[in-house]
N, C-alpha and C positions, 0 to 999 in steps of 0.2 A: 419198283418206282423208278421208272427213266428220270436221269438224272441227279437223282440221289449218288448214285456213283461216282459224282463228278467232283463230287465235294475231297477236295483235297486240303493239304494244308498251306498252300499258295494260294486259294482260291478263301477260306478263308482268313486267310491276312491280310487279301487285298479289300475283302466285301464285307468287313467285322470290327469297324474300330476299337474296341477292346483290345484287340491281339493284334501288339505293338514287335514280339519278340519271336525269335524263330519260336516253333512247333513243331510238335509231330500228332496225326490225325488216326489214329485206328479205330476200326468198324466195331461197334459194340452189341446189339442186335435190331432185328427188329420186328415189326409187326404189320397188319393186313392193311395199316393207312401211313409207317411213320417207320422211318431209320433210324439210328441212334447210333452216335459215335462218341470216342473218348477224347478226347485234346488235349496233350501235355505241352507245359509253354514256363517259359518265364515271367516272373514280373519282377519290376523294375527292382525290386534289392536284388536281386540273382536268384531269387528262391524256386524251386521246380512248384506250380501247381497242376493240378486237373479240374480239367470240366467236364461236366455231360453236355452234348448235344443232341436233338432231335432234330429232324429234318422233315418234313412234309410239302406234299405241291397241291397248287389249284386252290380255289376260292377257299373250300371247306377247310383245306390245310390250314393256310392263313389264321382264317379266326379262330381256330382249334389252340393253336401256336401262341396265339395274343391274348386268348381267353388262358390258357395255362400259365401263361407268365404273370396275367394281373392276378387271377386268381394265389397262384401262389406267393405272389408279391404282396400282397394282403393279410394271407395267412404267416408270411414268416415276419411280418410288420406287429404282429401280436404275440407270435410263440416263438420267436426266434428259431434255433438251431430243430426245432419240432418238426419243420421241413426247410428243404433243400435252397440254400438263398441263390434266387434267381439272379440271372447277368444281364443277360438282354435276350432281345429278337427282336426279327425282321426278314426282309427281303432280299435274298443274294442277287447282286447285279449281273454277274459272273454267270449266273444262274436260273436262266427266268424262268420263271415258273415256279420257283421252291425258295422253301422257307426255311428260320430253323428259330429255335428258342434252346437256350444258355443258361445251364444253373451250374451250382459245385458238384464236383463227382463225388461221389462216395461210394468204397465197396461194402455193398449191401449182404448179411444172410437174410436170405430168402424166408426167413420163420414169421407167424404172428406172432408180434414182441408182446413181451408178459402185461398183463393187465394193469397191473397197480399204476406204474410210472405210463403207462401209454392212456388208459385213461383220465388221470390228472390231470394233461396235457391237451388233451382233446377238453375237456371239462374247463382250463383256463380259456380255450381256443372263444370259447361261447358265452362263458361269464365275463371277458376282459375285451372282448369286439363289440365296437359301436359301429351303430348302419348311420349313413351320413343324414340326415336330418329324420331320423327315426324310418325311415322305411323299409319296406321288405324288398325283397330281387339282389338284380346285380344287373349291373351295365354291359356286362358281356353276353350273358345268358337268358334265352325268352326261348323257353319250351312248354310245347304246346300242349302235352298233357294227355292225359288220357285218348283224346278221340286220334293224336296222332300214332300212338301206338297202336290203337286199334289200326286205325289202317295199315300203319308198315305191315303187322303181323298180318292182314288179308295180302298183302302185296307180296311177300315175302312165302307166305303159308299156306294161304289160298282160305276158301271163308271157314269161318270158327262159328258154325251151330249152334255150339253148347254157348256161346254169349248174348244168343240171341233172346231177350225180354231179362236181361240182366243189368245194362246199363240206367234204364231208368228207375230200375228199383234202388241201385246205388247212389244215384244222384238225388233221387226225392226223400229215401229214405234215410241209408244205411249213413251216407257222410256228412247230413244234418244232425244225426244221433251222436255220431263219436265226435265232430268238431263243433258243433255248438256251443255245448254247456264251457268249454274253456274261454268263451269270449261273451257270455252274458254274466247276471249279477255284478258286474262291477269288477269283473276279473278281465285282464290282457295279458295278452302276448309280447314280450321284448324279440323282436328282429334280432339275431346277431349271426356271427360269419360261421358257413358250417364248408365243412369240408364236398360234400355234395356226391361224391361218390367214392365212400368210402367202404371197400371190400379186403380180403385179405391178399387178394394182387396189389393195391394200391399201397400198402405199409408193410415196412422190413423193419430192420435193425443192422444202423451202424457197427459194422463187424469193428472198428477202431476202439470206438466209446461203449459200443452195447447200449447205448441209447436208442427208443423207437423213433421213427420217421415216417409221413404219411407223405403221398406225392401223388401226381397226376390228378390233382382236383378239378372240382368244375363246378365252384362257389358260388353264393349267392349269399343274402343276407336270408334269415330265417328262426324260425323258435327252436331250439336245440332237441324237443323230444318233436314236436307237430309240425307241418309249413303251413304259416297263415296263408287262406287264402277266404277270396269270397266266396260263398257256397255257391250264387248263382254263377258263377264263372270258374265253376272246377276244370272242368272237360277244358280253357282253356289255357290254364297257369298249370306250373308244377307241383305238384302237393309229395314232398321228398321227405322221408324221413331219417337223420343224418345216424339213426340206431336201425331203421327199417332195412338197410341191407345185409345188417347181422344177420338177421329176424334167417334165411337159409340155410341150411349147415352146408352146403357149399361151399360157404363164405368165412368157415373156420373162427365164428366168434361163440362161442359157447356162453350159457346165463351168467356166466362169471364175469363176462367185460359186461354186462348189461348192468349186475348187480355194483361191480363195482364204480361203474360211471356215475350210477344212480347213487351212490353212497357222496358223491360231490355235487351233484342237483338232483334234486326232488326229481317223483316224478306228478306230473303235471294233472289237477284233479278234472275229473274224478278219476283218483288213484284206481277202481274197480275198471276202468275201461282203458286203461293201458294196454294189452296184451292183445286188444281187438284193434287198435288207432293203429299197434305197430304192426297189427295183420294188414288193416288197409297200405299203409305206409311203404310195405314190400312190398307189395301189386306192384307197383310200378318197376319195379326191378326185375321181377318175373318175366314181364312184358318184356320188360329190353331183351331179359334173355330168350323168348319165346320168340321174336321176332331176329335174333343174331344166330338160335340156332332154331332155325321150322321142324326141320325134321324132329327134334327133340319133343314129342309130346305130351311129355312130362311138365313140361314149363307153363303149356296153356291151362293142361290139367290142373295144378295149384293154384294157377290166376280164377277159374271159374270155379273149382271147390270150397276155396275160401268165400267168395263173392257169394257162391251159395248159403254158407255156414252163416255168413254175417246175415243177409237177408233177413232168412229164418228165423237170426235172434235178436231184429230188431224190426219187426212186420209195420210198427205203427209209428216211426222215426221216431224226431224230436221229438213232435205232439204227445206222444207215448210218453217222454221221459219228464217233459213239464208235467203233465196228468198227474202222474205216479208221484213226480216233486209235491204237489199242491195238496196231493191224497197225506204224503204222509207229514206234512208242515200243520195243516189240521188235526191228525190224530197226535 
């Protein structure tokens, strides 16, 4: 990252009004879009603190940077110390081109933190978040959903055969069946704030407290087990599920964080079609990883076995599942 190196500790004192007292700036790591650094500084009673900073450049940076701060500005607005309370961001003068965003440091162990208390927490995150006049999204975030993955992954992978006459069977059938029945009879969906990509990169544990921490979000309002969306407009909106990235073993959450989340909210009926919604719900996560790593084709392979397997056991969608409703409401 040209430029990123530039960031020193005079550079920000002059472009950061927060950081009023001397400092000192050491490199902390980074990754394939973003820097990260440490800052140790005073504030005004004399007391030594730390930040984390990240640094990122160009347009993408930017909103990546602004969407990570309100996101997380949001979620520590609900669960407090449950993630890392942001500072600010913005645009180095000093610096053009690059950006940075400012939360508290913490030294992290790298582990997935125990279920019980990391659950609960995640569990208040969704039952104690209101979306501002009841609505679903998020002001930062408009992903385009299914057909944009598909492309990255041709772009990226080159074409995917095995998808081909899969997509409309998914849309007419398979995500009519599993999202349907939650938003007819008189039954809704509450919006509320989910953490939006929550894997076991994204959550440590405070090595200080042993308390868990989730971080690097990329929130949205949403139903905490499904994302409302409208059926005719899947392929366009995000359909996330804030449990669907467990659904991996990659991703190091084993049925224990499933069961025990579930143990603070229901899960969403019909209880029998849980275990398929949070099939669809991964796909998209697949996808990301199918398209971040091509060569891996293992990644696509999941996305189209599973798509296969749902198919199969849901041939006749919705219609199927009113039919079946009406058949045994009469008997």
């Amino acid at each position: 990252m040209n430029g990123a190196h530039s960031v020193t500790a005079e550079v920000i004192h002059a472009d950061i009004p927060a950081f009023k007292y001397p400092l000192a700036v050491a490199w902390h790591e980074s990754s394939a879009w973003a820097q990260s650094y440490k800052i140790n500084t005073i504030n005004e009673e004399g007391e030594q603190e730390s930040y984390f900073m990240k640094v990122s450049q160009g347009e993408h940076g930017r909103k990546a940077l602004h969407g990570e701060f309100e996101s997380t500005s949001s979620i520590h607005a609900v669960v407090g110390d449950f993630t890392p309370k942001p500072i600010a961001w913005g645009s180095f003068k000093s610096i053009p081109g690059s950006h940075y965003y400012i939360c508290k440091f913490y030294d992290l162990d790298q582990v997935v933190p125990e279920p019980s208390e990391f659950c609960a927490e995640l569990a208040a995150l969704h039952t104690k978040s209101k979306s501002p006049k009841g609505r679903f999204g998020f002001k930062m975030f408009f992903i385009k959903g299914f057909k944009h993955l598909l492309a990255l992954n041709i772009q990226r992978g080159g074409p995917w055969e095995a998808m081909e006459g899969l997509e409309t069977a998914m849309l007419e059938k398979v995500i009519p069946r599993l999202l349907k029945p939650m938003e007819t009879d008189g039954r809704s969906i509450k919006p509320c704030l989910v953490h939006g990509d929550l894997w076991c990169g994204n959550a440590a544990v405070d090595s200080h407290t042993g308390r868990p921490l989730i971080y690097y979000p990329s929130s949205f309002y949403a139903h905490n087990e499904c994302r409302h969306l409208s059926l005719s407009k899947f392929f366009h909106r995000q359909i996330l599920d804030e449990l669907g990235n467990w659904r991996p073993e990659r991703n190091k959450f084993p049925s224990v964080y499933f069961n025990t989340y579930h143990s603070h909210i229901p899960k969403s009926f019909p209880e029998e079609d849980y275990d398929d919604r949070n099939a669809l719900y991964s796909m998209r996560f697949n996808m990301q990883a199918a398209a971040i790593f091509p060569d891996e084709e293992s990644f696509r392979e999941s996305v189209t076995d599973e798509m296969k397997r749902l198919i199969a056991k849901f041939p006749d969608g919705h219609e199927g599942y009113e039919k079946l409703a009406e058949t045994s409401t009469a008997a």
